[in-house]
Backbone as CSV, one residue per row, in Angstrom:
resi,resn,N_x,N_y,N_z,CA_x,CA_y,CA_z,C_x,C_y,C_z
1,UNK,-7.722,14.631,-8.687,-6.355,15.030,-8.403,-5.468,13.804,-8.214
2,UNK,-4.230,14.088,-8.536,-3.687,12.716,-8.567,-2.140,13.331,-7.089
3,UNK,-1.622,12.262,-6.461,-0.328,12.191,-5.301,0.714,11.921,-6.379
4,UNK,1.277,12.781,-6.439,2.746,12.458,-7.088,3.474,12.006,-6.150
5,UNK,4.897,11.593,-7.007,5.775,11.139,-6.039,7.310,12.094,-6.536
6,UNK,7.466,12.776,-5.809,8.743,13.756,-6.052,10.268,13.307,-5.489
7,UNK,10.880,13.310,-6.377,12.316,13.413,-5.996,12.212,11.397,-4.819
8,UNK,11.572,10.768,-4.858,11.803,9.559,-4.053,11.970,10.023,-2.613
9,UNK,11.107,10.939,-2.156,11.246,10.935,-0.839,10.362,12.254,-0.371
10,UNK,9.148,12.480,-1.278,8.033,13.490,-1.164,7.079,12.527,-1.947
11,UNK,5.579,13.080,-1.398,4.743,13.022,-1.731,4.084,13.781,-2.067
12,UNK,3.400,14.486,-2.956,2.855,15.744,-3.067,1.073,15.603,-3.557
13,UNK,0.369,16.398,-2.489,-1.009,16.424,-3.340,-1.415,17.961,-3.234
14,UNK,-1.693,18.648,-4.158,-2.118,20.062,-3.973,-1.192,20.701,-3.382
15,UNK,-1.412,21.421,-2.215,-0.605,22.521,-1.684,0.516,21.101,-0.939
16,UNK,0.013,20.059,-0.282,0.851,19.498,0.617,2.262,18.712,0.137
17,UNK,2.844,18.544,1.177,4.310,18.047,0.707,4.124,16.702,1.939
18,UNK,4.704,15.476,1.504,4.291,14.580,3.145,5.954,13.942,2.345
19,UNK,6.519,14.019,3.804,7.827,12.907,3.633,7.471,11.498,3.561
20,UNK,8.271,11.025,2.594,7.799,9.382,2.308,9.018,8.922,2.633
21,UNK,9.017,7.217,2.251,9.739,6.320,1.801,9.503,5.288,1.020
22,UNK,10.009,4.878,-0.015,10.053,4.058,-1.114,10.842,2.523,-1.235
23,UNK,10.673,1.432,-2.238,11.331,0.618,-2.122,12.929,0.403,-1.904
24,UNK,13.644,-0.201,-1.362,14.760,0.107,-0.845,15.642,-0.134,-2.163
25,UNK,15.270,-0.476,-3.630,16.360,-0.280,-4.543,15.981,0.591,-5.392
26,UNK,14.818,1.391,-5.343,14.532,2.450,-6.111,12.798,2.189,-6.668
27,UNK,13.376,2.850,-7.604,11.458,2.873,-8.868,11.652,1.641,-9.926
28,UNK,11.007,1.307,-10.442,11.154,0.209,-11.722,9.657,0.261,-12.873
29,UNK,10.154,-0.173,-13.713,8.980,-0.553,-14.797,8.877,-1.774,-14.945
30,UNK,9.919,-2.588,-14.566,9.902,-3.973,-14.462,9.986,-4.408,-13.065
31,UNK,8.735,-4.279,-12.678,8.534,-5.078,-11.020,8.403,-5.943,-11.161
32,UNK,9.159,-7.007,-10.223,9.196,-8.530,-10.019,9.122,-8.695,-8.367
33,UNK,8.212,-9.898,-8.511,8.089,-10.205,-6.841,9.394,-10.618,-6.063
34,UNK,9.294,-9.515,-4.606,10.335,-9.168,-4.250,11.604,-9.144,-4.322
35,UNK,11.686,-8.208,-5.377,12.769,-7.062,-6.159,13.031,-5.981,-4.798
36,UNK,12.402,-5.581,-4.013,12.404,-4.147,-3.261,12.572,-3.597,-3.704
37,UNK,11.687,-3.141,-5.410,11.200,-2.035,-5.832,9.821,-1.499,-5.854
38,UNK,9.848,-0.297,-6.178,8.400,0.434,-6.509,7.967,0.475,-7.445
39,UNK,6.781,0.255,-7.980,6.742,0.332,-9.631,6.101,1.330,-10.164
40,UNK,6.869,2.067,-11.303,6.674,2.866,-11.911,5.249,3.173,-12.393
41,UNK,4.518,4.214,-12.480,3.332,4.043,-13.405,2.476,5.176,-12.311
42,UNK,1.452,5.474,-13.025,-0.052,6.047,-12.664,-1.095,4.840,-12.107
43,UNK,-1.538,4.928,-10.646,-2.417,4.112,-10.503,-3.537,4.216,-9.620
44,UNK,-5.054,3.665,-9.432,-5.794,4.206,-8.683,-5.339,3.557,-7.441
45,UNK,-6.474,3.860,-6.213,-6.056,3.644,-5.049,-7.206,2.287,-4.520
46,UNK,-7.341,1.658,-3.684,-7.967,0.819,-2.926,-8.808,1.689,-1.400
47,UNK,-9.314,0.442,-1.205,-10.128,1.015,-0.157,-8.971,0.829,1.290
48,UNK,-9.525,1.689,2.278,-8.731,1.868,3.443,-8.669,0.625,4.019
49,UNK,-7.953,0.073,4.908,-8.024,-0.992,5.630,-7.082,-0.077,6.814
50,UNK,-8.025,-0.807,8.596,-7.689,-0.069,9.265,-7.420,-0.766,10.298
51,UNK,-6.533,-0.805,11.664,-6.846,-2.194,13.136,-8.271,-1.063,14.271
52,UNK,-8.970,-1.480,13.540,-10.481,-1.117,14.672,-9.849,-1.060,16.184
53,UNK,-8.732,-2.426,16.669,-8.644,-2.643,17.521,-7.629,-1.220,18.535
54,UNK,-7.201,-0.217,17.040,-6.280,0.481,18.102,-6.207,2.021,17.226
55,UNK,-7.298,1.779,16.429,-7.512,3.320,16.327,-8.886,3.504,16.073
56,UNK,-9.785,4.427,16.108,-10.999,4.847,15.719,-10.709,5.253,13.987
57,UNK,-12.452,5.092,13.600,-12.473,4.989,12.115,-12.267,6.359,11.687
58,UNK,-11.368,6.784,10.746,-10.540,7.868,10.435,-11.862,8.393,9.608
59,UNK,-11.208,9.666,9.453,-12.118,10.809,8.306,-11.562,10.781,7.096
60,UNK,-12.364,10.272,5.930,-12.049,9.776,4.926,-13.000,9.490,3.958
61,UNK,-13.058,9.949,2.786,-13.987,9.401,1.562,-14.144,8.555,0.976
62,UNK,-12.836,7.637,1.554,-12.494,6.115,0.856,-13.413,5.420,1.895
63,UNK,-13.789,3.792,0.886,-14.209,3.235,1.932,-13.539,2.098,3.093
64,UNK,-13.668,2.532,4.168,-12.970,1.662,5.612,-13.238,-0.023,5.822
65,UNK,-12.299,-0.290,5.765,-12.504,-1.981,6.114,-11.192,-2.287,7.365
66,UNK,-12.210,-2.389,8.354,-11.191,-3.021,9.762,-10.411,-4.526,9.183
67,UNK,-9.360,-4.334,9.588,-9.069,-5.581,9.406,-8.712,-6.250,10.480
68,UNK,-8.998,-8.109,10.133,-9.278,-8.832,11.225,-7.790,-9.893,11.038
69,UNK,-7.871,-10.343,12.335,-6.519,-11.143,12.217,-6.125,-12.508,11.261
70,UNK,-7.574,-12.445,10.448,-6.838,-13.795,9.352,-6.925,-13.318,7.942
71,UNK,-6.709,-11.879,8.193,-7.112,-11.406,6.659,-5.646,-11.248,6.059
72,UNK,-4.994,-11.551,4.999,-3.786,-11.163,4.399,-3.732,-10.962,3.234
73,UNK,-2.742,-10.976,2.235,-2.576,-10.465,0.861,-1.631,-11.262,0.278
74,UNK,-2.339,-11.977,-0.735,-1.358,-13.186,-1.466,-0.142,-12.694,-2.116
75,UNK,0.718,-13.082,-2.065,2.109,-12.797,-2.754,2.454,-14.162,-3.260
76,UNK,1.834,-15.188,-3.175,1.882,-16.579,-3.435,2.745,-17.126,-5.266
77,UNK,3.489,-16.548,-5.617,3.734,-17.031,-7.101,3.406,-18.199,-7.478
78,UNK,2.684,-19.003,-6.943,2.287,-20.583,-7.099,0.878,-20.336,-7.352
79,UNK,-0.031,-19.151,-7.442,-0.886,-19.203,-6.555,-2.031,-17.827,-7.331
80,UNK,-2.317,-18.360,-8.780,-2.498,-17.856,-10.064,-3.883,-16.853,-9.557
81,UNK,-4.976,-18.050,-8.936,-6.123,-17.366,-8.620,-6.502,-16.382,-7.463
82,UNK,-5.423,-16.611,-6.696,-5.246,-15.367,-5.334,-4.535,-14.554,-5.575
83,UNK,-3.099,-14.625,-6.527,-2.056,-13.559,-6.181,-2.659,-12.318,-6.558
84,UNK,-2.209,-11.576,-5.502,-2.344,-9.721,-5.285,-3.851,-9.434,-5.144
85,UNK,-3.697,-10.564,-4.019,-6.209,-10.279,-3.326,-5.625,-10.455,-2.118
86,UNK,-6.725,-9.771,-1.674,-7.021,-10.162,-0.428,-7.573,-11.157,-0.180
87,UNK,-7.046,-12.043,1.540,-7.738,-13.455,1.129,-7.479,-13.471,2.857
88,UNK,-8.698,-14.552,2.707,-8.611,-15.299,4.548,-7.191,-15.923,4.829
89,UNK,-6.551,-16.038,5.744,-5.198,-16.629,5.658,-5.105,-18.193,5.779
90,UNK,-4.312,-18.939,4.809,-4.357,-20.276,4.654,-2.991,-20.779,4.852
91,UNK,-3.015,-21.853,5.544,-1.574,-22.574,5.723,-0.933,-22.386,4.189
92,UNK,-1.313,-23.041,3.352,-0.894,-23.617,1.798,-0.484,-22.493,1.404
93,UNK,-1.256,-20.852,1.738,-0.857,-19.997,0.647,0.015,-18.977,1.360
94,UNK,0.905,-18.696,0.423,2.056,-17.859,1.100,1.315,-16.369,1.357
95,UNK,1.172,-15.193,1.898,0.182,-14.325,2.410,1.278,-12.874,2.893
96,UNK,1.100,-11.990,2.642,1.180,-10.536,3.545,0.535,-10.789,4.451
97,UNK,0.946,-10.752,5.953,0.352,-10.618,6.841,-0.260,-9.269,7.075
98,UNK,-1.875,-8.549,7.301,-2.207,-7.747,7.664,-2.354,-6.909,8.970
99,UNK,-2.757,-8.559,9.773,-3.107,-8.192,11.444,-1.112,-8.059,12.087
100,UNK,-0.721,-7.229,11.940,0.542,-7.073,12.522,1.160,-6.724,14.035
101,UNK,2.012,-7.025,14.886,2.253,-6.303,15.402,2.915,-5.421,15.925
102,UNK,3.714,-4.853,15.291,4.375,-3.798,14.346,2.885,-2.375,14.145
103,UNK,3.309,-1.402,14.138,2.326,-0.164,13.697,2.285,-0.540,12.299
104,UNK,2.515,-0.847,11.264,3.256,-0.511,9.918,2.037,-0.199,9.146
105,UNK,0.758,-1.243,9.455,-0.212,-1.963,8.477,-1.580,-1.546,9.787
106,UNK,-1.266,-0.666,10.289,-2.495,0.378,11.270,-2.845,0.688,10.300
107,UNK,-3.039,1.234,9.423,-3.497,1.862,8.246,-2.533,1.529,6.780
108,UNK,-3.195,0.961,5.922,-2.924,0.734,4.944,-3.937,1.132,3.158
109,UNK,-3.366,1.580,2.503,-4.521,2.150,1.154,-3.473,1.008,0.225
110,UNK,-4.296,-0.355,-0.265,-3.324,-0.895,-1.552,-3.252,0.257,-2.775
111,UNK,-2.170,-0.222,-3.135,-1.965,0.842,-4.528,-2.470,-0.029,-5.242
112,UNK,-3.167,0.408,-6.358,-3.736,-1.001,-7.313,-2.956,-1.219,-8.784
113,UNK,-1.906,-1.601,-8.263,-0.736,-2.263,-9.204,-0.452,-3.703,-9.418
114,UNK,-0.624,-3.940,-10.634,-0.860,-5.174,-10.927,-2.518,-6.051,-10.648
115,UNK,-3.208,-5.244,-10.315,-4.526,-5.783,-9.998,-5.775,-5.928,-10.040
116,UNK,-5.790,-5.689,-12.051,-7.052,-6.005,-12.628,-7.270,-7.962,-12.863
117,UNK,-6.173,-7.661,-13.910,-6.238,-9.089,-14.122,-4.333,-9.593,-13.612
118,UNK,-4.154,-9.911,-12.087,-2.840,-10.413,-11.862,-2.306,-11.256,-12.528
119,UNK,-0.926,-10.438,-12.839,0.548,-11.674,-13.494,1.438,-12.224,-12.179
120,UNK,1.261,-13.381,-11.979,1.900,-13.587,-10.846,3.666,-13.271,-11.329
121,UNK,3.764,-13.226,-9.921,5.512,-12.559,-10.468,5.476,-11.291,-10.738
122,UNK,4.713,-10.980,-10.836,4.793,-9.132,-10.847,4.977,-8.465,-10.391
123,UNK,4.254,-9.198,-9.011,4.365,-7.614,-7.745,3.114,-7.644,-7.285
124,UNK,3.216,-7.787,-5.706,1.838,-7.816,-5.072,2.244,-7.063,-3.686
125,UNK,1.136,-6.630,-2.902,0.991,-6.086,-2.028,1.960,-4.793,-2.166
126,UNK,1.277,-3.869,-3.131,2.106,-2.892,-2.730,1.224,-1.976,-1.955
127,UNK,1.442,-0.939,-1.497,0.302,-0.607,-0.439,1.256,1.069,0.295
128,UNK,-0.001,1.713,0.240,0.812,2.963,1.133,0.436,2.650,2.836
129,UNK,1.483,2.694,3.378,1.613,2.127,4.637,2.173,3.033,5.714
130,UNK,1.849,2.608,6.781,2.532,3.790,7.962,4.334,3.630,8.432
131,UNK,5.167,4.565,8.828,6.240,4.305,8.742,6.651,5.370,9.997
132,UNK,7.451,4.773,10.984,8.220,5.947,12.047,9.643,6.437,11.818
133,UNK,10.329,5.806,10.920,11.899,6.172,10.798,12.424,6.301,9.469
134,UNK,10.663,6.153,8.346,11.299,6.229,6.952,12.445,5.490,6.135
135,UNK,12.508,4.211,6.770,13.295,3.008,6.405,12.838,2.740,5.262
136,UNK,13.703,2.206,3.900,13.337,1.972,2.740,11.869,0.805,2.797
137,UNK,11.124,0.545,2.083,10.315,-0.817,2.515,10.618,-1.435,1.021
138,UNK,9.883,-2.133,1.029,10.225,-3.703,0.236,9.353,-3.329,-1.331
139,UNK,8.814,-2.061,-1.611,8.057,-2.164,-2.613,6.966,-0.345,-2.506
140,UNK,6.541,-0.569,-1.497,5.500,0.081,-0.850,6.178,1.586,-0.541
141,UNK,4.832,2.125,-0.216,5.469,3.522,0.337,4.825,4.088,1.374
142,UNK,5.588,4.825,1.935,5.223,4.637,3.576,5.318,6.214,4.305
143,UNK,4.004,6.696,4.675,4.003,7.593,5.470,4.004,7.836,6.807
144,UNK,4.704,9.202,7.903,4.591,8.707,9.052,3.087,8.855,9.266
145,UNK,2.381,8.633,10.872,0.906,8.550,10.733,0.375,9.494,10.548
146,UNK,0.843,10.999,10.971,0.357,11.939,10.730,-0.138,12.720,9.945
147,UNK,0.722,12.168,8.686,0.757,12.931,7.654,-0.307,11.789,6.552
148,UNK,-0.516,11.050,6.864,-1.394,9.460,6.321,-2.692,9.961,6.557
149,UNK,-3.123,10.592,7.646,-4.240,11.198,8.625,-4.746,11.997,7.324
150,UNK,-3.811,13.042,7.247,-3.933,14.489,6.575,-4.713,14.198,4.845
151,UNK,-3.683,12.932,4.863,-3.836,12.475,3.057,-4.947,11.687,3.014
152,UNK,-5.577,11.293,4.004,-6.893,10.372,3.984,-8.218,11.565,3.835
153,UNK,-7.570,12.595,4.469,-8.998,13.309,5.154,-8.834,14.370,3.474
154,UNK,-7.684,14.593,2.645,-7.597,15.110,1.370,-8.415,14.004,-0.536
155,UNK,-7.884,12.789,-0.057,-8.390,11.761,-1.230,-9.690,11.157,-1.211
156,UNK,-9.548,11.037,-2.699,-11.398,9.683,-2.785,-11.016,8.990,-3.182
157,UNK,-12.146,7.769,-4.250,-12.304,7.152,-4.240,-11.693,7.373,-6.198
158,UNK,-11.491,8.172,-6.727,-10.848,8.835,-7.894,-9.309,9.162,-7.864
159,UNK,-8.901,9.554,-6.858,-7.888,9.817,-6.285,-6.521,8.753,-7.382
160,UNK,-5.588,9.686,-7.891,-4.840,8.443,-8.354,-3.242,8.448,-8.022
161,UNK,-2.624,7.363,-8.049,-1.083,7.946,-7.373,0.222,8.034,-8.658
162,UNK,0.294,8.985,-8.722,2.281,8.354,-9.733,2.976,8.304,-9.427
163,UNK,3.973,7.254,-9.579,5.111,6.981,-9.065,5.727,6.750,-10.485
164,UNK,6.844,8.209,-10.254,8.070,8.112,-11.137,9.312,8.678,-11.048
């Protein structure tokens, strides 16, 4: 089954409807690193990443990875062999911070856009993420937690998302 994305401000899987939010200038086919867009397309999902430190391990078919405070996500355009991985955090390389403290990145699923073989400049870290006021985000799309809960304990590891 695949999560559509309806009207820029639904999410839909099966029977459910979950209020989202999207990049703050819309959808694109031409994503460029930070544009604050979303990029267009069909894509699979990543494994969960979760803070161990402030929630228990959710019910879910995906697989869970706590994340620890030096873990981040290259956005580095300099930075050919890391951009759009996950990576230990390094002075030199420019990084998504994961360990936040902010709720935002309590739970995070990367969308896997751009991330067989990365074009830097493309677009990295996009990621479905937690959100309390549905503020546009920078790329990403963002559920409140509740409804993140619901969509974890619904998807696998097949699971795919469109955004159009």
């Amino acid at each position: 089954m695949t999560i559509i994305l309806k009207k820029k401000a639904t999410l839909n899987f099966g029977e459910f409807n979950f209020k989202c939010s999207i990049g703050k200038k819309g959808l694109t086919k031409k994503k460029v690193e930070g544009d604050k867009k979303t990029p267009i397309g069909i894509f699979s999902l990543g494994n969960l990443y979760y803070r161990k430190d402030r929630h228990a391990k959710p019910f879910t078919k995906l697989k869970c990875i706590p994340i620890n405070k030096n873990m981040g996500w290259c956005d580095d355009v300099k930075n050919q062999k890391f951009y759009n991985k996950l990576i230990t955090i390094k002075k030199r390389i420019s990084c998504e911070k994961l360990f936040r403290k902010d709720h935002k990145y309590d739970f995070i699923i990367p969308i896997n856009y751009n991330s067989k073989k990365p074009i830097t400049g493309k677009g990295s870290a996009i990621f479905i993420h937690l959100t309390k006021n549905f503020n546009p985000t920078l790329g990403c799309v963002a559920l409140n937690k509740k409804d993140f809960l619901i969509l974890l304990k619904l998807i696998n590891k097949k699971t795919k998302i469109k955004l159009s």
